[in-house]
C-alpha positions in Angstrom: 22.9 -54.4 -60.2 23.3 -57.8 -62.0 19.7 -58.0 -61.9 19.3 -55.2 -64.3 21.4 -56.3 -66.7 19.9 -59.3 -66.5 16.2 -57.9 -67.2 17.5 -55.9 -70.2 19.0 -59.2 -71.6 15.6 -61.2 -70.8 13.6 -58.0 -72.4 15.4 -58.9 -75.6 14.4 -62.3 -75.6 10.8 -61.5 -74.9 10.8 -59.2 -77.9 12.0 -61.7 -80.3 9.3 -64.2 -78.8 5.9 -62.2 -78.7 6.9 -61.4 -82.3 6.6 -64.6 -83.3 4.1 -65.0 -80.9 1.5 -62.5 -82.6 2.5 -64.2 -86.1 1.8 -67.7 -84.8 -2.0 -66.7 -83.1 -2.7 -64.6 -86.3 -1.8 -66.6 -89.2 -0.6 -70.4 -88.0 -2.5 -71.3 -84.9 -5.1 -68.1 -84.9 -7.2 -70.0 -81.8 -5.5 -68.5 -78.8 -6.7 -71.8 -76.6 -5.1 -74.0 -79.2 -1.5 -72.2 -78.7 -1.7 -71.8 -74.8 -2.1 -75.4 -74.8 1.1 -75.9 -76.4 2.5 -73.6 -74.5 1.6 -74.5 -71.4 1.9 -78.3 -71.6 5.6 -77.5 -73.4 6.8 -76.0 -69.6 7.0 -79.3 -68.1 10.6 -79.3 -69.9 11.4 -77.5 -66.6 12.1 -81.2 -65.0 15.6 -80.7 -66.9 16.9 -79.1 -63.7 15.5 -81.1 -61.0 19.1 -82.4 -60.7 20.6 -79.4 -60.0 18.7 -78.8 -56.9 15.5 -79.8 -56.1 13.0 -80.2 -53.1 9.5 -81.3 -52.8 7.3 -78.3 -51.8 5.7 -78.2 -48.6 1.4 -78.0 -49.4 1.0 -74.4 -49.1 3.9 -74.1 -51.5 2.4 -76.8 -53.7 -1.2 -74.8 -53.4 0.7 -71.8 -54.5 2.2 -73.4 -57.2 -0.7 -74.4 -58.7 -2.3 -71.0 -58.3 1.1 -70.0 -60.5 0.4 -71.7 -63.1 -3.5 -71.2 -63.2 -2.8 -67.6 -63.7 -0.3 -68.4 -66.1 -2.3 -70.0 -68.4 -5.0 -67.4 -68.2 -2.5 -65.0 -68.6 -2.1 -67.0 -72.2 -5.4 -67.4 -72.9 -5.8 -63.1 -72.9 -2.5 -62.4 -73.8 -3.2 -64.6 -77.0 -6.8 -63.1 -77.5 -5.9 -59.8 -77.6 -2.5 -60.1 -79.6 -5.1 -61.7 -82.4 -6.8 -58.6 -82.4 -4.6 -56.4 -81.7 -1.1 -54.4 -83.0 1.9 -56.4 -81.0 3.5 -53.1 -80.7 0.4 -51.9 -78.7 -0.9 -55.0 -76.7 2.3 -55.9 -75.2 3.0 -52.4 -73.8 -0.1 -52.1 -72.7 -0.4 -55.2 -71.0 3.2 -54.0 -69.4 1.8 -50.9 -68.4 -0.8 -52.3 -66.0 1.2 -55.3 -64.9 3.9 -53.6 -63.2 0.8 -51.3 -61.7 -1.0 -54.1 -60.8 2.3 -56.0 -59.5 3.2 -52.6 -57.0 -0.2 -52.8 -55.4 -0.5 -56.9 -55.1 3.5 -56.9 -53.6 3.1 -53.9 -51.3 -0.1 -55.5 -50.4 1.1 -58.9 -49.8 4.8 -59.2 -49.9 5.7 -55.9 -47.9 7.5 -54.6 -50.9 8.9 -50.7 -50.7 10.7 -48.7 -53.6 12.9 -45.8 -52.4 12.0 -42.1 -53.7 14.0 -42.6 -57.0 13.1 -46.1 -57.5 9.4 -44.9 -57.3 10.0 -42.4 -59.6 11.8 -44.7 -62.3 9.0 -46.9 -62.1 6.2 -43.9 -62.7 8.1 -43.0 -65.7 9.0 -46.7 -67.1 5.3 -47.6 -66.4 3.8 -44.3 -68.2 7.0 -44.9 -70.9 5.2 -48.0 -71.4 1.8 -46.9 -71.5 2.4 -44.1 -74.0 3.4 -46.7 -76.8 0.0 -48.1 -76.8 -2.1 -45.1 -77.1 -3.7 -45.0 -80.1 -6.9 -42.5 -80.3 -10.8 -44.2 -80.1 -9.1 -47.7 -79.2 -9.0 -48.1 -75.6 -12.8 -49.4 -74.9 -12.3 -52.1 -77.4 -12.0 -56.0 -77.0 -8.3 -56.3 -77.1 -7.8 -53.6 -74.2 -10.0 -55.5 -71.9 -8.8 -58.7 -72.9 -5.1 -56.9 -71.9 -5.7 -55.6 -68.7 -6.9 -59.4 -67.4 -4.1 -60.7 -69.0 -1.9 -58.1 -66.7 -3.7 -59.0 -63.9 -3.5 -62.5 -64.1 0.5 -62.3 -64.7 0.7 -59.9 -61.7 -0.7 -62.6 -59.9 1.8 -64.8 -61.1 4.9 -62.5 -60.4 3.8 -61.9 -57.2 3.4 -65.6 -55.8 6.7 -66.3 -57.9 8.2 -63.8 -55.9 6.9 -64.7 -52.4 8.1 -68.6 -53.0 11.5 -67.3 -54.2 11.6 -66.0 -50.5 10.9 -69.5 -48.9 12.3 -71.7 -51.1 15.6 -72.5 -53.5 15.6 -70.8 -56.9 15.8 -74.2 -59.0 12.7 -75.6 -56.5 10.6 -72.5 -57.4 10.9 -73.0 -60.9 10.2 -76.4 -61.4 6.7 -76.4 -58.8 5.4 -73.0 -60.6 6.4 -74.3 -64.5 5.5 -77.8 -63.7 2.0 -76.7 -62.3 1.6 -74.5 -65.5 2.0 -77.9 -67.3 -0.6 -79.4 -65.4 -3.5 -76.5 -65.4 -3.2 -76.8 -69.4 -3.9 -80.5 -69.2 -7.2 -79.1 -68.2 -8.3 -77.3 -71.6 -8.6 -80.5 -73.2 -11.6 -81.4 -70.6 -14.3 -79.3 -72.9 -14.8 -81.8 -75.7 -14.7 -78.3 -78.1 -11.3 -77.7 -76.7 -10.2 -81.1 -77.9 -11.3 -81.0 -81.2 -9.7 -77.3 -81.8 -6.5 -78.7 -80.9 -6.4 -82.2 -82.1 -7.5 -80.7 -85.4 -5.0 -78.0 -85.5 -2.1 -80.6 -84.0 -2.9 -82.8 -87.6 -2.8 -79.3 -89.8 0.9 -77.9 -88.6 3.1 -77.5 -90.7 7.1 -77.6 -90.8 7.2 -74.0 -90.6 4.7 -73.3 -88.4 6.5 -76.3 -86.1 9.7 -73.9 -86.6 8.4 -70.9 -85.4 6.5 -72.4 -83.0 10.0 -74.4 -80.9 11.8 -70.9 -81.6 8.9 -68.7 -80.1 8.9 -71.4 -76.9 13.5 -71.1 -76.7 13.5 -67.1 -76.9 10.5 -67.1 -74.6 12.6 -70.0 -71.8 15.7 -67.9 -72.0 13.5 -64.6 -71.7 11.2 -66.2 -68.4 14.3 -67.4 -67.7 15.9 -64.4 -66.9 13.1 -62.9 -64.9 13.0 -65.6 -62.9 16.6 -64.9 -61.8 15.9 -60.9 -61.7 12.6 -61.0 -59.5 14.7 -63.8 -57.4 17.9 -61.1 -56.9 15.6 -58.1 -57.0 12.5 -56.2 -57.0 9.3 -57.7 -58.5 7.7 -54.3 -58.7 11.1 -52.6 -61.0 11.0 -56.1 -62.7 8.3 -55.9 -64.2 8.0 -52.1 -64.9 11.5 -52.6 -66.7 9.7 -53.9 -69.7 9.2 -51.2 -71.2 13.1 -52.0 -72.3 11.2 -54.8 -74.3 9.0 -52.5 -75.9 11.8 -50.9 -77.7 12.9 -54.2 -79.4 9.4 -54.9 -80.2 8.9 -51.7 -82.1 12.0 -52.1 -83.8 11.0 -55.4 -85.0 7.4 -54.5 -86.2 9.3 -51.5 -88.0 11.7 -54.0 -89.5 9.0 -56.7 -90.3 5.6 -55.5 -91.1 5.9 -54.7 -94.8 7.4 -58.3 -94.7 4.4 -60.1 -92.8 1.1 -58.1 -93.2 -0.3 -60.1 -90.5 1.5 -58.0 -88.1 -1.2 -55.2 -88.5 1.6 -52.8 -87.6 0.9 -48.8 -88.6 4.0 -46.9 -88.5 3.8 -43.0 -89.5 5.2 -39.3 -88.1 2.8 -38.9 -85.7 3.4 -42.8 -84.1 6.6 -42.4 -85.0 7.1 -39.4 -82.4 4.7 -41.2 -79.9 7.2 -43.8 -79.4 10.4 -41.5 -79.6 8.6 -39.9 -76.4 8.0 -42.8 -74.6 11.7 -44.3 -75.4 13.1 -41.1 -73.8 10.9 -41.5 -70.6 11.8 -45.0 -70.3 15.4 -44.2 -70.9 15.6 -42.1 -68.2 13.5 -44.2 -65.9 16.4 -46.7 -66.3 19.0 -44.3 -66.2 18.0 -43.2 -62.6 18.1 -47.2 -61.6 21.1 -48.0 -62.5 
């Protein structure tokens, strides 16, 4: 069960990052292609490890790669649309939500992956867990709800080939192809010549503290991918990534602890949401109780 501990640590991680992340896209760098860019073209630190164990992929691993890190980066590119728009505390459990749905029919699907009868029913309860922090009444047919569930789907994708290269290749390998692709597909959103001039012009505006948050977002999100990477490689892709809902937690606490503090945030916090997310907190407490 070291992947589990594992997945709560990289939760943590991922909690500290996305909220910086929805800081960062609302205030600093508000143009989500601008900060996918960055974020995208900053993965190619991955060469770090290509001397701890690296091989060249075969094609169809290399085509795989690269369809990695397309989806990747427009995971970003929704991801960061709809965190502009949208509560952090909502989006990302929302986009959770449908992720690990979409990731249990595309592995079933594609990789042949089973849950047992409890491990079904820990991801039914972690997914709806999930779910039940982002309901918010008369919201769900707006932009940033759209813009989430592409965002889920396109990381689904992601998870999914991640997890079916993990099976034919070494765990260092894997990483470098699919983060080194993702590098590569965000060398393509400077083609569009309005692309270029977004983020040439917002490159010459940064500021030291937006170049702060900006490094720190990228660590806490490494060490948080990181970790994922090792858990889908030692376990299930499907309990994976319905285990977020761990990650949920930490990002309500933190929009609790921080939105008086940074407006931007656009957090609401009263008795009623309040009680929404003790519910969901119990459901995903037990969903993780029964996996362990």
């Amino acid at each position: 069960m070291w992947w589990l501990l594992i997945v709560i640590l990289a939760n943590v991680f991922y909690a500290l990052a996305f909220v910086i992340d929805k800081y960062i896209v609302s205030r600093a760098l508000p143009h989500p292609i601008v900060y996918t860019f960055y974020v995208g073209i900053l993965s190619i630190g991955v060469l770090i490890l290509i001397p701890f164990g690296f091989n060249f992929p075969s094609f169809e691993q290399l085509i795989f790669a690269l369809l990695a890190g397309l989806a990747q980066i427009i995971g970003y590119i929704f991801l960061y649309k709809a965190l502009h728009l949208g509560e952090v505390s909502r989006i990302i459990p929302f986009i959770g939500g449908f992720l690990a749905i979409f990731t249990f029919i595309l592995a079933s699907s594609f990789i042949g992956e089973r849950l047992t009868g409890q491990q079904f029913i820990a991801f039914i309860l972690l997914v709806v867990g999930g779910l039940i922090l982002s309901i918010k009444k008369g919201v769900f047919f707006k932009k940033r709800f759209a813009l989430a569930i592409l965002a889920a789907l396109a990381f689904a994708i992601l998870w999914v080939i991640n997890k079916y290269l993990f099976m034919g290749a070494s765990f260092i390998s894997a990483i470098v192809w699919i983060r080194t692709a993702t590098a590569i597909i965000a060398l393509f959103l400077l083609i569009p010549k309005k692309n270029r001039k977004k983020i040439f012009k917002k490159t010459e505006k940064l500021k030291k503290g937006t170049v702060k948050y900006v490094i720190s977002g990228r660590i806490l999100s490494v060490l948080g991918a990181l970790g994922i990477y090792v858990a889908v490689f030692l376990g299930s892709v499907v309990l994976v990534n319905s285990l977020q809902g761990i990650q949920y937690v930490f990002i309500m606490i933190l929009a609790l602890i921080l939105f008086k503090k940074f407006p931007k945030l656009k957090e609401q916090f009263n008795k009623e949401v309040i009680f929404q997310k003790i519910l969901a907190i119990i459901l995903i407490g037990i969903g993780l109780i029964l996996l362990i």
